[in-house]
N, C-alpha and C positions, 0 to 999 in steps of 0.2 A: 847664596840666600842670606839676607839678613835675620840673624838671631832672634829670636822672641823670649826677652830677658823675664825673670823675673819680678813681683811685683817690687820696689821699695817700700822702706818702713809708709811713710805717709798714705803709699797705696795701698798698703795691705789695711792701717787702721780704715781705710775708707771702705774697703772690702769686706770687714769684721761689720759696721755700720751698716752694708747693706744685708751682710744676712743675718742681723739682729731683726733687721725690717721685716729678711723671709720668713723668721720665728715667729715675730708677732702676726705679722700676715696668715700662715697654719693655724696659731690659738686663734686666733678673729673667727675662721671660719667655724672652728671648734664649737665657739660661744655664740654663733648665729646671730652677728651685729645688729645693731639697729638700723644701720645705714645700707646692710646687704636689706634688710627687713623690708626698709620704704622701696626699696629697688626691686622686690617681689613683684610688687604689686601692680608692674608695666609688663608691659610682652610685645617688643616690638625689634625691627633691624633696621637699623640705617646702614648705610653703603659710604657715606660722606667720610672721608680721609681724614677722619682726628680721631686722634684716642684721647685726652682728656677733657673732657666737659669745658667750655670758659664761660659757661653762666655760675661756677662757685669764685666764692673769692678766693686770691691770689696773692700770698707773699710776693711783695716785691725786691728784686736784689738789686745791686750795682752793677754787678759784671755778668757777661754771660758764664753758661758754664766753663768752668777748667778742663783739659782735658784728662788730669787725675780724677776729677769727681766724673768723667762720662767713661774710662774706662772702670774705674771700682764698680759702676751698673751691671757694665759687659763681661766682667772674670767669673763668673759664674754659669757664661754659655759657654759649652763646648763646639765649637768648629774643627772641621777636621779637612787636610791640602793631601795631596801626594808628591813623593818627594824622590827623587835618586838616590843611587847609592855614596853621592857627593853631599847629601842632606841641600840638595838644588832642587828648585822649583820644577815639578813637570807641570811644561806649558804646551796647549793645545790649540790648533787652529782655528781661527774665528770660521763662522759659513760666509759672512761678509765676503764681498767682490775684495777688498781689500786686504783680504787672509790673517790678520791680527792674530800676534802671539796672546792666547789667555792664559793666566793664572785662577785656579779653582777652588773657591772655598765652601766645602760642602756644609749644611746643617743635619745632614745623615753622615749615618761612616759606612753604614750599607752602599750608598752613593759614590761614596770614593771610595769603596773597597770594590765595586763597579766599573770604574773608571782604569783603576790597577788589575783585574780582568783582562778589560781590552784590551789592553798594554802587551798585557801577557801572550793576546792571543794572535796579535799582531806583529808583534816586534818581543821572540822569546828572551832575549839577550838584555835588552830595555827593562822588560816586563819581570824580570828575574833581580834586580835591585831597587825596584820602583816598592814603594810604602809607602804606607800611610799612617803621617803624623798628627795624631792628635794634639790639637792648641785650645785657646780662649782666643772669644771676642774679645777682649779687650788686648789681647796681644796680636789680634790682629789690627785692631781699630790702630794701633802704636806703630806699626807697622805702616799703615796709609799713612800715619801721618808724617814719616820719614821722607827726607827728601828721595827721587829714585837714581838723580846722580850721585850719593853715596850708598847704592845699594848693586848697580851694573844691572838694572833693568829697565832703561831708562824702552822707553817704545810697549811695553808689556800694560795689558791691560788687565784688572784684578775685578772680577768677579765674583761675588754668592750664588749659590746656587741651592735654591730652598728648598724644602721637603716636596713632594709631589703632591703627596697628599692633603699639605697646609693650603698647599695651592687651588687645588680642586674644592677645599671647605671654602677659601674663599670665594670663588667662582659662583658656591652657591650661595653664599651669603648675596652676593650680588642678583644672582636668579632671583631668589625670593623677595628680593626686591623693587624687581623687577628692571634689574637694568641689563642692556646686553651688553656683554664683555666677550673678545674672544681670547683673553688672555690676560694674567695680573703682572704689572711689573713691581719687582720688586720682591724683597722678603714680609711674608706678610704676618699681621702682629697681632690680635685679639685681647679686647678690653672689655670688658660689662659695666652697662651704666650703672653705677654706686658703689661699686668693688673699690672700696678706700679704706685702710686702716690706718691706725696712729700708731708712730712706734718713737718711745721716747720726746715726746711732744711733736713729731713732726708725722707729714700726712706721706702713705706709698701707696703708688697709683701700680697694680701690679697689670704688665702687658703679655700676655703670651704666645710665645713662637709654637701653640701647638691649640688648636681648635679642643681636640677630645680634652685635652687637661682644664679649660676655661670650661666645657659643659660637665665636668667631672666636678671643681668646684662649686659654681654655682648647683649642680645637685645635691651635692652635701651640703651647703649652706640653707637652701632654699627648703631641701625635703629633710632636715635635721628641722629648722624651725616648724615646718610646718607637723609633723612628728611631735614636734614640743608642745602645739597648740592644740593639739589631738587627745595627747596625755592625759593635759591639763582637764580640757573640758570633759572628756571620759570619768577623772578623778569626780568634775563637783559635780555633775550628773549622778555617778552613783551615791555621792551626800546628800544628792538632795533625795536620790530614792531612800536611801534612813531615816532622813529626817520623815517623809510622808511616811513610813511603817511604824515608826516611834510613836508619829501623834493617832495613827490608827489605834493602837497598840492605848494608849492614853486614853481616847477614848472609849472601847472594850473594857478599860479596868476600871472606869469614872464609877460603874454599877447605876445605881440609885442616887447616884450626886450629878445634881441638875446643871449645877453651876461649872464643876470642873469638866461635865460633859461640852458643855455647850462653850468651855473655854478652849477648850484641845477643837473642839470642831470649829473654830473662829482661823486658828491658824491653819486646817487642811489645806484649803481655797489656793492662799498665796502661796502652799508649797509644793500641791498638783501645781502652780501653773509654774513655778521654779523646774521643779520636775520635767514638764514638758518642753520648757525652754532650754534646757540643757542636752536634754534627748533629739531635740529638732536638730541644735545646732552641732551635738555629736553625731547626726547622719551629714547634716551639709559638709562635716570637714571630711568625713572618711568615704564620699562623692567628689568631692572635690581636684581637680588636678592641681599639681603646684608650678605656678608659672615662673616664670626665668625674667631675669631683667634683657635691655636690650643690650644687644649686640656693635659693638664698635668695631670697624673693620682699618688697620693703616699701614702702614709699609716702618720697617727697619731704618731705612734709607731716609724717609719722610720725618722718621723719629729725631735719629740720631742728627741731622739737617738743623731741625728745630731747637735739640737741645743746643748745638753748640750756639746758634744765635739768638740764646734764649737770654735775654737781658732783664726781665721781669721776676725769674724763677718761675714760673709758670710748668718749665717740662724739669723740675730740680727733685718732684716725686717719684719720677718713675721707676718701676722694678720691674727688670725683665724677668721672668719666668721662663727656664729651661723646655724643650721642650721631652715631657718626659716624668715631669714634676710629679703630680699629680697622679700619676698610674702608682710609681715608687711609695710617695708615701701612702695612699691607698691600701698598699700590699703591707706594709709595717702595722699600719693600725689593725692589719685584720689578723695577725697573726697573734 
């Protein structure tokens, strides 16, 4: 089995880089952007195989990307293989007429801790040094890109093997849209239209390997602003109810002065109808649902495809997002 080294200095500052990106990406949702804000304001799903928008403008580069700047993206997913007690690949037979040896990269460890089971249940002497090693994608992606005659797997075919459940959120992404699929290929990836923050002067297009973590953020993004807008209007609604009791109050005390009566009752009018304007629209928000932007549905495979022939810089934003994200820090901020 070929080794999956460490990163190098130059990789790891690229790595530092991306999760400055994931820092600012967390504060972004924190501060309920502007850009998540206008992206409230749609509710819709496409099925169409792109994650980033190409109606915004687009840095352009020279080259496409490096493969240091497309693994520094991937070091931060964990993938996980099964392995012998030679730290050798376990490889399984294809269903294919042709039987192909596969190699197995799961995105669960429940999955290949699954896989090392069977193992166990079939073959106890196999199954009794068979483990599973946890790696990164980007030590895998380094790995494809190894030739396979210096590794002695030359014939071995290397497969992902996605979550089930990512799969079936896709499947419905595509129901609801009504397309029929009997099946997704590929690992599949989830983006929301306007989900872009700045970090360091540069834009991150964050994509995610996990359905629940993309509706987890855009709910705290989406039901955080909309919360904020609630507040607010709550707040001038009861000022304006002061201001009407004050000028009440104003004129009750006026007595026998004509002039300051009839000045405090000049201002009621416009502050009954402030008043009710604030009241109206603090029932519309707290009726109101808060809608989600749309939904972008693409493949791993399709991603990573793109970034490496991406000569424009066009895919040089992207962030993948673990999957898992989202639940974790969820549980930190509530503690």
């Amino acid at each position: 089995m070929s080794s999956m080294t460490e990163a190098s200095a130059p990789h790891k500052e690229l790595q530092a880089r991306v999760q400055r990106c994931v820092t600012s990406w967390q504060e972004h949702l924190a501060r309920q952007s502007a850009t998540l804000q206008a992206a409230v304001n749609q509710h819709s799903i496409t099925t169409a195989a792109r994650v980033v928008s190409g109606s915004a403008p687009q840095p352009a580069f020279d080259l496409a990307l490096a493969p240091e700047e497309i693994k520094a993206r991937l070091a931060n997913v964990p993938v996980f293989t099964v392995v012998n007690g030679k730290e050798e690949f376990v490889l399984v037979t294809g269903e294919q007429a042709e039987k192909r040896q596969l190699g197995l990269f799961f995105f669960n460890e429940a999955d290949a801790q699954a896989l090392v089971a069977t193992m166990k249940a079939s073959d106890a002497a196999q199954g009794r040094a068979a483990r599973v090693l946890p790696t990164s994608l980007a030590s895998v992606y380094d790995f494809a890109l190894t030739p396979r005659a210096s590794t002695g797997l030359e014939g071995v075919t290397f497969r992902f093997v996605p979550e089930p459940g990512e799969v079936a959120a896709a499947l419905q992404l595509y129901n609801a849209a009504g397309v029929s699929a009997g099946g997704f290929m590929g690992v599949p990836l989830f983006q929301a239209e306007g989900l872009t923050v700045m970090s360091e002067g540069k834009r991150c297009t964050p994509l995610f390997f996990s359905k629940a973590d993309l509706d987890v953020a855009l709910g705290t993004a989406a039901g955080q602003k909309h919360e904020e807008m609630l507040g607010l209007t709550r707040q001038r609604a009861e000022e304006a109810r002061k201001d009407v009791q004050r000028i009440r109050d104003e004129v009750a005390s006026a007595g026998e002065d004509k002039a300051a009566k009839a000045a405090a009752e000049r201002q009621l009018k416009p502050a009954l109808e402030a008043q009710a304007r604030y009241q109206a629209r603090t029932a519309q928000l707290e009726d109101k649902k808060v809608k989600v932007p749309r939904v972008d549905l693409g493949s791993l495979e399709e991603v990573l495809g793109r970034m490496e022939a991406d000569a424009r810089g066009e895919w040089a934003d992207v962030l993948f997002i673990p999957s898992g994200t989202m639940m974790v820090t969820g549980k930190k901020k509530g503690r």
